[in-house]
DRENDO-1510 file (C-alpha; in Angstrom, 1 decimal, always signed):
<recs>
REC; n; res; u; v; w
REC; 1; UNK; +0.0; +0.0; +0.0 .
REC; 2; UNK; +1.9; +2.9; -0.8 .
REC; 3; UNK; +2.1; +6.0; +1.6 .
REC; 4; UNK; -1.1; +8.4; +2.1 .
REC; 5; UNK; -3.2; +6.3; -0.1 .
REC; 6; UNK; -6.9; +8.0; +0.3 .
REC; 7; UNK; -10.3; +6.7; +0.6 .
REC; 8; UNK; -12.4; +6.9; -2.4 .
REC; 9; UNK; -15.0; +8.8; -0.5 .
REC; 10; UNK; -14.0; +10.6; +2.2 .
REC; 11; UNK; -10.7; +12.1; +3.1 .
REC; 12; UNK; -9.0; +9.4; +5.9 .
REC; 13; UNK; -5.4; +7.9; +4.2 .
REC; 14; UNK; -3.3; +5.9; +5.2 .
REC; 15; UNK; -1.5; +8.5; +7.6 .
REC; 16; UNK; -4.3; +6.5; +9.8 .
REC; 17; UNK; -1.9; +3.0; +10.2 .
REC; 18; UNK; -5.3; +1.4; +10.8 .
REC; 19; UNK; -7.5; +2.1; +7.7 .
REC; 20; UNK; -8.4; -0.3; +5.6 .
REC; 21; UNK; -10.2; +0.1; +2.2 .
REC; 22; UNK; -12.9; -2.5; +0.3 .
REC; 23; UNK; -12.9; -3.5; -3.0 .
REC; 24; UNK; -14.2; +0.0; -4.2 .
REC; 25; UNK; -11.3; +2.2; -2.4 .
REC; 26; UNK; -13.9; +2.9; +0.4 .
REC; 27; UNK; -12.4; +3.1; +3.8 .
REC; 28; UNK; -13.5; +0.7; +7.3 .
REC; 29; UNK; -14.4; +4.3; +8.9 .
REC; 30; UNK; -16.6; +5.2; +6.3 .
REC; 31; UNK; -18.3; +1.8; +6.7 .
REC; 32; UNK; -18.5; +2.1; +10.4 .
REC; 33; UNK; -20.1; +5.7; +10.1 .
REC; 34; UNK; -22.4; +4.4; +7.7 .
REC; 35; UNK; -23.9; +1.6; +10.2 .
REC; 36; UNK; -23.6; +4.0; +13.3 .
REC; 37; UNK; -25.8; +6.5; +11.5 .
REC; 38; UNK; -28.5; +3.7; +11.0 .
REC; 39; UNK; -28.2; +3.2; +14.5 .
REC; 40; UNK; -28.6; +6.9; +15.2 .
REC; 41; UNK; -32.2; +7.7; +12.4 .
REC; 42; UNK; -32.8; +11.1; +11.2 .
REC; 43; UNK; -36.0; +12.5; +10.4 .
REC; 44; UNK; -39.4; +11.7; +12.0 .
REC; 45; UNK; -37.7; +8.5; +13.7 .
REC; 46; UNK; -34.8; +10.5; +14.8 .
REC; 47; UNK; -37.3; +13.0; +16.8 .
REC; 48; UNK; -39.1; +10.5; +18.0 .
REC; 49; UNK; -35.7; +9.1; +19.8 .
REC; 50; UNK; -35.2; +12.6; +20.8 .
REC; 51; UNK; -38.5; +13.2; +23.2 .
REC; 52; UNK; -37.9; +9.8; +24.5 .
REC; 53; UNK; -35.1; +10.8; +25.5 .
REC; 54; UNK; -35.9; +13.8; +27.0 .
REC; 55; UNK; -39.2; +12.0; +28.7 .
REC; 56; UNK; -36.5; +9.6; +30.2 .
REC; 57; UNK; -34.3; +12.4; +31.4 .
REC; 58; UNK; -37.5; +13.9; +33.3 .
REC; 59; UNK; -38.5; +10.9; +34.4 .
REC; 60; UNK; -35.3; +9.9; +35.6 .
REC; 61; UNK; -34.9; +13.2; +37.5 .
REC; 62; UNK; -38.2; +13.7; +38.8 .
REC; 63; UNK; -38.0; +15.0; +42.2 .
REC; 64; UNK; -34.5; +15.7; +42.0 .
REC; 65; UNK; -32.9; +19.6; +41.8 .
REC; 66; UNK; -31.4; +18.2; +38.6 .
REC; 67; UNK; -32.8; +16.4; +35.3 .
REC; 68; UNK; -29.3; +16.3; +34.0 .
REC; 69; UNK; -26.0; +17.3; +33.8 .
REC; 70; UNK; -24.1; +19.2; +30.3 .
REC; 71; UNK; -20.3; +19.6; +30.4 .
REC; 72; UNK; -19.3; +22.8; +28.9 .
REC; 73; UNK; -16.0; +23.6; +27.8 .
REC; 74; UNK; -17.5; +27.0; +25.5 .
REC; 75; UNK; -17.3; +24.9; +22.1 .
REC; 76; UNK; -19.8; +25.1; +20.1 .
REC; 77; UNK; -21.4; +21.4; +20.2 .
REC; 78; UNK; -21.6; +21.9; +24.8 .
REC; 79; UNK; -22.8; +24.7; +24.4 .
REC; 80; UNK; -25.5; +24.1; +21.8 .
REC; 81; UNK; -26.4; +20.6; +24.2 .
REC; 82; UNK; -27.2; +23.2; +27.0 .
REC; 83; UNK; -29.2; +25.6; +24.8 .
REC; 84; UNK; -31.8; +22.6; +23.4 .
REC; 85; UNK; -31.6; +20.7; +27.0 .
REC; 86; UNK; -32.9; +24.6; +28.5 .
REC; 87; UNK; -35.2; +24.6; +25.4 .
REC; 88; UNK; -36.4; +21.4; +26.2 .
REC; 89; UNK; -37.5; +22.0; +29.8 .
REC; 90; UNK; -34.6; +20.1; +31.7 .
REC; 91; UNK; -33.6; +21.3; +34.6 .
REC; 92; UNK; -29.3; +21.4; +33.8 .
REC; 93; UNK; -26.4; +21.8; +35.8 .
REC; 94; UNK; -23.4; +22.4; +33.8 .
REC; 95; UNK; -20.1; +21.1; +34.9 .
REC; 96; UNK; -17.0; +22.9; +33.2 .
REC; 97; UNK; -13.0; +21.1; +34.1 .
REC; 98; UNK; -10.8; +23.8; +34.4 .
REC; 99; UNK; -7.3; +22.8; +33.6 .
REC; 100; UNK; -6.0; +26.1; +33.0 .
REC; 101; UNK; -5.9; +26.4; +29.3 .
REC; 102; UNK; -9.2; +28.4; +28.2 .
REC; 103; UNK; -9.1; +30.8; +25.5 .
REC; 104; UNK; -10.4; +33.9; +26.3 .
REC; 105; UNK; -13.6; +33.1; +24.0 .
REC; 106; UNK; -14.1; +29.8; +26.2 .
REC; 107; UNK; -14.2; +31.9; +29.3 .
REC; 108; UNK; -16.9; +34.4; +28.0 .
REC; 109; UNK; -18.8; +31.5; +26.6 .
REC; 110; UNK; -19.4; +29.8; +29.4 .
REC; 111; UNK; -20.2; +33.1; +31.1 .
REC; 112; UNK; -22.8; +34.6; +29.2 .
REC; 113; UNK; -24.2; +30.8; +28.3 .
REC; 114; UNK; -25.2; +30.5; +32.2 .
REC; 115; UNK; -26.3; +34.2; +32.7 .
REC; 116; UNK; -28.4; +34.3; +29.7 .
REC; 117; UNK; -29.7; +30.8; +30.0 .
REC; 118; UNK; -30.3; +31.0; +34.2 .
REC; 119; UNK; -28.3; +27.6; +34.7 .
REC; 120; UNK; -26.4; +26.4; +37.1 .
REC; 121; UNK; -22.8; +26.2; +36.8 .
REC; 122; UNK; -20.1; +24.1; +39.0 .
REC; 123; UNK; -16.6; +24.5; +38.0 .
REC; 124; UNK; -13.8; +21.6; +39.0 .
REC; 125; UNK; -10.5; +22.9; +38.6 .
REC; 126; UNK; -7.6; +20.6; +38.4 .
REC; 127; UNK; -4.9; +20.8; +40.8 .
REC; 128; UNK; -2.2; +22.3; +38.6 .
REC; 129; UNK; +1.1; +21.1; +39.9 .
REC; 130; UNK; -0.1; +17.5; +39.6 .
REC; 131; UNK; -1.9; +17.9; +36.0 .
REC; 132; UNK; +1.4; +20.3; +34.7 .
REC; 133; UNK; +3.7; +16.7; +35.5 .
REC; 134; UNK; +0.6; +14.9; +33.9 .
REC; 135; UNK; +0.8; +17.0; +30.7 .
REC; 136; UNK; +4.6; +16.6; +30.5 .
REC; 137; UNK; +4.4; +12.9; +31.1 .
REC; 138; UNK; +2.3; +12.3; +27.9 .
REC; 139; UNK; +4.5; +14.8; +25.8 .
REC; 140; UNK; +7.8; +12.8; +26.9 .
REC; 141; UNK; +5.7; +9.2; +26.8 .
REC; 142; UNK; +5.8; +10.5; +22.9 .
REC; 143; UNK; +2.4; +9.0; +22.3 .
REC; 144; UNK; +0.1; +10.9; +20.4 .
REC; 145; UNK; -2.4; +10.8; +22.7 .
REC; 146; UNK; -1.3; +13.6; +23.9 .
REC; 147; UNK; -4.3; +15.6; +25.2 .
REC; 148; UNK; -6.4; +11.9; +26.6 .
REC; 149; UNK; -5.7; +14.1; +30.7 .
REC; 150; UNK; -8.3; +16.5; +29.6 .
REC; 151; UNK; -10.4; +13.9; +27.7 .
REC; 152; UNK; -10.3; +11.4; +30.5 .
REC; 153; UNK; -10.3; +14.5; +33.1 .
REC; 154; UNK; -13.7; +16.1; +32.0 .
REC; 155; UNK; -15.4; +12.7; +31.3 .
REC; 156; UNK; -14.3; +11.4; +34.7 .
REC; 157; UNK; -15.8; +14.6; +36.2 .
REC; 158; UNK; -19.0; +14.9; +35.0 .
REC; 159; UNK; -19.5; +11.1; +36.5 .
REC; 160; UNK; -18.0; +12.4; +39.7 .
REC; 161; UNK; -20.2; +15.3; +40.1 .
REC; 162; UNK; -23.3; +13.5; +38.6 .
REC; 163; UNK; -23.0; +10.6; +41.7 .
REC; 164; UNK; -22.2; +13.5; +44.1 .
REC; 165; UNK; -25.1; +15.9; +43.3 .
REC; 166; UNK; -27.4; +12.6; +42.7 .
REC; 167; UNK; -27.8; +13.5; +39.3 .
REC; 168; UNK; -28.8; +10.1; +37.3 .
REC; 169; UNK; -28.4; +11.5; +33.2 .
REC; 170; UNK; -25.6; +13.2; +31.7 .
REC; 171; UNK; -25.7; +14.7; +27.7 .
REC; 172; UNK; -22.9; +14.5; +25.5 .
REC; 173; UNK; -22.6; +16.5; +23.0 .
REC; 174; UNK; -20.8; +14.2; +20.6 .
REC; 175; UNK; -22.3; +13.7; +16.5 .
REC; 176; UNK; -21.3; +10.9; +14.5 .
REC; 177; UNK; -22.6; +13.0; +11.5 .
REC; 178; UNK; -20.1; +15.8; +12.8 .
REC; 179; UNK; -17.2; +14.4; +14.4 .
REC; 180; UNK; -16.6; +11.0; +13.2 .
REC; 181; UNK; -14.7; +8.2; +15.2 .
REC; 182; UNK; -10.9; +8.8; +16.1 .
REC; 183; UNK; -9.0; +6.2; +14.7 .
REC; 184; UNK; -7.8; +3.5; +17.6 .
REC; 185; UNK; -4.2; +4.0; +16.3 .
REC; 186; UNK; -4.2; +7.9; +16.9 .
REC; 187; UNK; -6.4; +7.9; +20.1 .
REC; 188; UNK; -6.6; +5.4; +22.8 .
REC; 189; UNK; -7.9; +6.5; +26.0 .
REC; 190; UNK; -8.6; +4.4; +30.1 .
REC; 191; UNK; -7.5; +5.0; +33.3 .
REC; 192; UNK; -5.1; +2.8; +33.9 .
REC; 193; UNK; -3.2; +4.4; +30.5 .
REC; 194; UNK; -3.4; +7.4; +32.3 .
REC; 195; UNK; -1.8; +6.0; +35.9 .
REC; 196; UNK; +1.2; +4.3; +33.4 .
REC; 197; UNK; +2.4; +7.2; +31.6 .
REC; 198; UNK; +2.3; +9.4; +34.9 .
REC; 199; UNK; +4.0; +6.9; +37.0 .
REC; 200; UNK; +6.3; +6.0; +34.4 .
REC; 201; UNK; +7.6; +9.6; +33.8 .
REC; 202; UNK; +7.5; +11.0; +37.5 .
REC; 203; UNK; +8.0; +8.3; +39.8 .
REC; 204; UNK; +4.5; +9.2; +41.6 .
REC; 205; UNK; +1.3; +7.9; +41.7 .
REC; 206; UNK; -2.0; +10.3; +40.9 .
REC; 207; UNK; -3.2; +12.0; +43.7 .
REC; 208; UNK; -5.8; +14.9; +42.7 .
REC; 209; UNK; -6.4; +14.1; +39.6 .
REC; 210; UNK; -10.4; +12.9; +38.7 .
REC; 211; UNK; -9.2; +9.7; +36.6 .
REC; 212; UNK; -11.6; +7.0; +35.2 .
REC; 213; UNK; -10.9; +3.3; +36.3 .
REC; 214; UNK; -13.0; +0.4; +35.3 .
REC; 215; UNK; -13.8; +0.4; +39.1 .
REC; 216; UNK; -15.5; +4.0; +38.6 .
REC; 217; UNK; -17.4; +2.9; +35.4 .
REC; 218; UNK; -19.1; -0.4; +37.4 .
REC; 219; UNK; -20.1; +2.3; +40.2 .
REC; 220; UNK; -21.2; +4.9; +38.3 .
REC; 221; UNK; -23.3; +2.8; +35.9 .
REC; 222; UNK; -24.4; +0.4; +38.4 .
REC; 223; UNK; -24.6; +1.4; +41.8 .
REC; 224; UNK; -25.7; +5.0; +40.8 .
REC; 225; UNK; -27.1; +3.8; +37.9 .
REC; 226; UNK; -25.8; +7.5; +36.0 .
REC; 227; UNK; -26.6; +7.0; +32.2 .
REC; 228; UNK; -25.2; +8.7; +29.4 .
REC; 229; UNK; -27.6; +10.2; +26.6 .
REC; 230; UNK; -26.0; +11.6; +23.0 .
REC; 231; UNK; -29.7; +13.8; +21.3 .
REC; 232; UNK; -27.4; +15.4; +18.8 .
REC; 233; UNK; -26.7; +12.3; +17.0 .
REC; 234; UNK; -30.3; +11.9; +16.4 .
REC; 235; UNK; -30.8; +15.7; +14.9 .
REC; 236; UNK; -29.0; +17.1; +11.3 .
REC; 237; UNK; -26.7; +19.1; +13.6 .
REC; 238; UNK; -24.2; +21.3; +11.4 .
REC; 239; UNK; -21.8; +23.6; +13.5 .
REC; 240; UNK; -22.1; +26.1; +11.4 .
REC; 241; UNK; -25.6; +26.8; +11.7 .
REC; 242; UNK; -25.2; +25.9; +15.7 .
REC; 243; UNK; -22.8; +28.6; +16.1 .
REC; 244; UNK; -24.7; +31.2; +14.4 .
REC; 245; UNK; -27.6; +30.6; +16.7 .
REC; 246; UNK; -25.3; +30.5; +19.9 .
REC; 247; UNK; -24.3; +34.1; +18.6 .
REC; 248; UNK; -27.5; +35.2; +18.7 .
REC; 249; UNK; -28.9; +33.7; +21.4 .
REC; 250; UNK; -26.2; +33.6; +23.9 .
REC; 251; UNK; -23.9; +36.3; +22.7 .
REC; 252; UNK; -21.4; +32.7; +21.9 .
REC; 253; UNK; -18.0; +33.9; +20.4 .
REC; 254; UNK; -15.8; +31.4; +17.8 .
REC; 255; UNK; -12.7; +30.7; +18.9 .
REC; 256; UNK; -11.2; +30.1; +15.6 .
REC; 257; UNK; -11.0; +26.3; +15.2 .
REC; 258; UNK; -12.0; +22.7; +15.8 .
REC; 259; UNK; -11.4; +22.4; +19.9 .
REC; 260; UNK; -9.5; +25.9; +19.9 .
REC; 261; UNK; -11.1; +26.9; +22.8 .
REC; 262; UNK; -8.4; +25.3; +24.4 .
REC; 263; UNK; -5.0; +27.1; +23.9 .
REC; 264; UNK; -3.4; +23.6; +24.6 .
REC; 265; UNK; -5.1; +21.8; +22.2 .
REC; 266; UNK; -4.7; +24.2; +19.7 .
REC; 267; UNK; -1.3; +24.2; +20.0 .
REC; 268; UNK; -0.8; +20.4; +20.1 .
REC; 269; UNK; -3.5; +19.7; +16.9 .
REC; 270; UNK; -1.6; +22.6; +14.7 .
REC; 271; UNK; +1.9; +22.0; +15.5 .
REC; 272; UNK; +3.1; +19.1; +17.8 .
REC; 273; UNK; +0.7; +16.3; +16.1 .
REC; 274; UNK; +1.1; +16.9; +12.1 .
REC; 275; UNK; +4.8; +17.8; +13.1 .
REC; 276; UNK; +6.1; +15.2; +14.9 .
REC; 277; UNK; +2.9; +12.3; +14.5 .
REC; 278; UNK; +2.4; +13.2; +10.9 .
REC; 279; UNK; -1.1; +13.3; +12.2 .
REC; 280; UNK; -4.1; +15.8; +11.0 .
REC; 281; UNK; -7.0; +15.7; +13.1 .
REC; 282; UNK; -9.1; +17.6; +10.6 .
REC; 283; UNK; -9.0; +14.4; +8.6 .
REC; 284; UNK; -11.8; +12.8; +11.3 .
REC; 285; UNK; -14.3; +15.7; +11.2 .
REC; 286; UNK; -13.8; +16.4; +7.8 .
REC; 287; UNK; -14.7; +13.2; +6.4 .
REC; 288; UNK; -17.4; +12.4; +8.7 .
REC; 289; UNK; -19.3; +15.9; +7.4 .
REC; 290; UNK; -18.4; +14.5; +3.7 .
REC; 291; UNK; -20.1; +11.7; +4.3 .
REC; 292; UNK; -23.3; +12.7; +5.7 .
REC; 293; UNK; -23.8; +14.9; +2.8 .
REC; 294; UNK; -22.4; +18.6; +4.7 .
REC; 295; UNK; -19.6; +18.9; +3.2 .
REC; 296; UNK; -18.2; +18.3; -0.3 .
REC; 297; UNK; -15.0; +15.8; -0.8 .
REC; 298; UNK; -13.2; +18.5; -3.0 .
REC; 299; UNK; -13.6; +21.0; +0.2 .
REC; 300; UNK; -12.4; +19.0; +2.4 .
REC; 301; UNK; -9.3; +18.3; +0.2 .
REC; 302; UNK; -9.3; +22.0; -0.2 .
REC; 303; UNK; -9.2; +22.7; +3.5 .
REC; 304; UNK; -6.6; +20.1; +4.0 .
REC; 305; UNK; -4.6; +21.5; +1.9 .
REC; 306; UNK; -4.7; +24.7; +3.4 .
REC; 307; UNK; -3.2; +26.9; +6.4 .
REC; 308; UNK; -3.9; +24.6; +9.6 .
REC; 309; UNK; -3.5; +27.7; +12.1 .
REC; 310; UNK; -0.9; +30.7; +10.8 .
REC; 311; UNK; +2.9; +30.1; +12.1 .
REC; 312; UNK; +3.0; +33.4; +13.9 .
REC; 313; UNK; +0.4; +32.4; +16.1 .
REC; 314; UNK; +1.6; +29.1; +16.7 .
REC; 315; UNK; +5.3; +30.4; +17.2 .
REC; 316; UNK; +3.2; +32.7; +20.3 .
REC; 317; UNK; +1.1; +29.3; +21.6 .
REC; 318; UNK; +4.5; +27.4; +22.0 .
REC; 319; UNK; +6.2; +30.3; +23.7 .
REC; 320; UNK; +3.2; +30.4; +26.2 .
REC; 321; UNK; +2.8; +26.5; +26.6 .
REC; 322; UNK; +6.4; +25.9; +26.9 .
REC; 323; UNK; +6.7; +29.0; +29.6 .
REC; 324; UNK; +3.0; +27.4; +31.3 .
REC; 325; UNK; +4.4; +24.0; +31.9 .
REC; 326; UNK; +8.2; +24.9; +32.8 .
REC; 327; UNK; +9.9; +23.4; +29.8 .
REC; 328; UNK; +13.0; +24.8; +27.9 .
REC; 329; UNK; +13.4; +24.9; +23.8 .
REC; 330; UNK; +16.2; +22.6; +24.2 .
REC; 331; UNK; +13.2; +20.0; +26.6 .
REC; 332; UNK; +10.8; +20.9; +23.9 .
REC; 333; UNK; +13.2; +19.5; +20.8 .
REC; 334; UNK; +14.0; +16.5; +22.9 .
REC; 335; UNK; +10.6; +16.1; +23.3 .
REC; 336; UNK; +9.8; +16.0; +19.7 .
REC; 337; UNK; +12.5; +14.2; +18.5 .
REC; 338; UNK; +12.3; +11.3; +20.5 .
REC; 339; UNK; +11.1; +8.0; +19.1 .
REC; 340; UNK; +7.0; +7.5; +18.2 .
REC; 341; UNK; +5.5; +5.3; +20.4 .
REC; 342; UNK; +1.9; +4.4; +21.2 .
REC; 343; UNK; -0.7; +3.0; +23.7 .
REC; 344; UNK; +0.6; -0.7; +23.5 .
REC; 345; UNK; +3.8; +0.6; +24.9 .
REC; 346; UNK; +2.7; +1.1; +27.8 .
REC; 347; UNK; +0.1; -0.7; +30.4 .
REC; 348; UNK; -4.3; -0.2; +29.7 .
REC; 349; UNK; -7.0; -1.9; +29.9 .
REC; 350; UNK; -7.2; -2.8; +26.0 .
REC; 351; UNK; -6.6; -6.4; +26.6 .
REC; 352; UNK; -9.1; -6.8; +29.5 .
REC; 353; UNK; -11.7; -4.7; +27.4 .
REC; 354; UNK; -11.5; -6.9; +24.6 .
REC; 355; UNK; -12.0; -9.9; +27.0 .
REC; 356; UNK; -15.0; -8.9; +28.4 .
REC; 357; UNK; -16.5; -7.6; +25.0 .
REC; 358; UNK; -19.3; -9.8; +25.2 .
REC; 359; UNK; -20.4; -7.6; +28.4 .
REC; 360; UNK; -19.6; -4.3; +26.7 .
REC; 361; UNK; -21.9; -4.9; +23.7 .
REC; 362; UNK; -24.9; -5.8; +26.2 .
REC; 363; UNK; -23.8; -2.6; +27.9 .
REC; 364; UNK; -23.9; -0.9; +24.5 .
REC; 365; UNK; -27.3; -2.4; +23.6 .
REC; 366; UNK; -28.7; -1.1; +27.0 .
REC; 367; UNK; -27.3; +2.5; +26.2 .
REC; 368; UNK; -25.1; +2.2; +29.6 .
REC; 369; UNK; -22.3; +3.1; +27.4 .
REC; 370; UNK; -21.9; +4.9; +23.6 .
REC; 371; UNK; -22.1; +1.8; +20.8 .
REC; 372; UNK; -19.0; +3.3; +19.2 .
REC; 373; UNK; -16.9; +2.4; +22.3 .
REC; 374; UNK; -18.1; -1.4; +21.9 .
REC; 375; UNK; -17.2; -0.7; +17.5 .
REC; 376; UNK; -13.8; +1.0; +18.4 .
REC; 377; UNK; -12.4; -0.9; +21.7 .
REC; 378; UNK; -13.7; -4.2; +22.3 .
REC; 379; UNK; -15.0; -5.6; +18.6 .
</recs>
């Protein structure tokens, strides 16, 4: 197969080390997007999904303070969740993770979302010594799942604060149709990753930091029976037209990229990923929108093929990151010169999860956990 050999239809190549294309040049992701969006109908049926969720969020919550629970992070698909769960009469609190890296648009997002909205807001802020080691530990474990802390972080702590508050549904504001499915080769993500690469690089164990074990899952799901509920996939949701609304009607700001609202992230998806990883995470999203009919292939291409984020601004993110988290030019070149490594070089849960894959689909089918997490870990 030669190098950066492309999909026929959407835009995924073989930069992805785990793509693998049919007999007409059509990728595995396109074909798992395709059956995840007949699990997830549009249209009449796909409304219909919709108020039964929402009657099962009510019902869930009645007689609680809460219905549900929204993280908000001041993207665009959070902040759109809150703005149909308020619409739909739920009764929200939204949880934000603060691990020090907003962008000033983040920050007034998530301020005028909750003035102008009258929700609730709880903000869990990471302690930052610990998570600053955490952040350096996955740049020198020279994986390029770089950024999982945050994922793991916010996921963790909406679960946390959901068994706390006794809050029994949380909304995701994830869309097959918008986002696609990371490729397992570029983005692995469990607890006990998390505890490997810290302990590996600092010689500590995690102290503060609100990590997600399988332990946590079996609670949460089980004893506190928290479920997960995902009403975007169900609705033709386009950013573009979400954003425009969330200007209106919440005063939103864009913050100038996919997952920009986080100066970190922005940094590591324009620079440290296509740089060192060879790896362009606009190649997910892009192709998912091309095949659910938003987005033209030729765009996409076009897009691709563009500026990812101008060099002067990146040259300013790595001054701030590398100032932020301690780290010299000379750390920094070290850091992205060292060999590529990946998830199985270092300890997870991957093997156990695959084990027990039986379980996770029945989990799956019960809607106690996403179906793509049964598609992309355990099948």
């Amino acid at each position: 197969m030669k190098k950066n050999e492309i999909c026929a239809k959407c835009v995924s190549d073989t930069t992805m080390s785990d793509i693998v294309f049919n007999e007409k040049g059509v990728c595995n992701f396109c074909v798992l997007q395709e059956d995840l969006e007949k699990k997830y109908p549009l249209g009449a049926e796909g409304e219909k999904n919709i108020q039964l969720i929402i009657q099962e969020i009510k019902k869930r919550g009645y007689k609680k303070k809460y219905d549900c629970i929204v993280g908000v992070s001041g993207g665009v698909d959070s902040t759109y969740c809150v703005l149909l769960a308020k619409k739909w009469g739920l009764r929200i609190l939204a949880v934000h993770l603060d691990n020090g890296w907003n962008s000033l648009e983040a920050e007034h997002n998530i301020k005028t979302l909750v003035e102008k909205l009258g929700i609730d807001l709880k903000v869990v802020k990471v302690n930052k010594e610990e998570f600053k080691k955490l952040q350096i530990a996955f740049l020198k474990a020279s994986v390029s799942e770089i950024e999982i802390p945050t994922d793991v972080g916010i996921y963790s702590t909406l679960y946390k604060v959901a068994a706390q508050e006794d809050i029994p549904s949380i909304i995701n504001g994830h869309s097959i149709r918008q986002e696609g499915t990371q490729p397992l080769s570029w983005t692995y993500m469990d607890g006990k990753y998390i505890d490997s690469v810290y302990e590996k690089f600092t010689g500590e164990k995690l102290k503060y930091f609100n990590n997600l074990k399988i332990s946590n899952m079996i609670y949460y799901m089980l004893v506190k029976r928290i479920k997960e509920y995902r009403p975007l996939e169900f609705l033709d949701y386009d950013k573009q037209e979400a954003g425009k609304i969330l200007e209106k009607e919440t005063d939103w700001k864009d913050y100038g990229g996919h997952h920009f609202e986080s100066i970190y992230t922005r940094f590591v998806a324009s620079y440290i990923m296509p740089t060192k990883f060879d790896i362009d995470k606009r190649k997910v999203s892009l192709s998912a929108k091309v095949r659910s009919g938003k987005l033209k292939r030729d765009e996409a291409l076009a897009v691709l093929n563009g500026e990812y984020y101008p060099v002067e601004k990146i040259k300013k993110d790595q001054d701030f990151v590398l100032t932020r988290l301690g780290l010299s030019n000379k750390e920094f070149d070290e850091i992205m010169g060292s060999p590529i490594k990946t998830h199985k070089d270092y300890k997870t849960y991957l093997t156990t999860i695959k084990k027990f894959k039986f379980f996770i689909k029945i989990a799956c089918k019960l809607k106690l956990l996403p179906i793509v997490f049964y598609e992309k870990y355990a099948k």
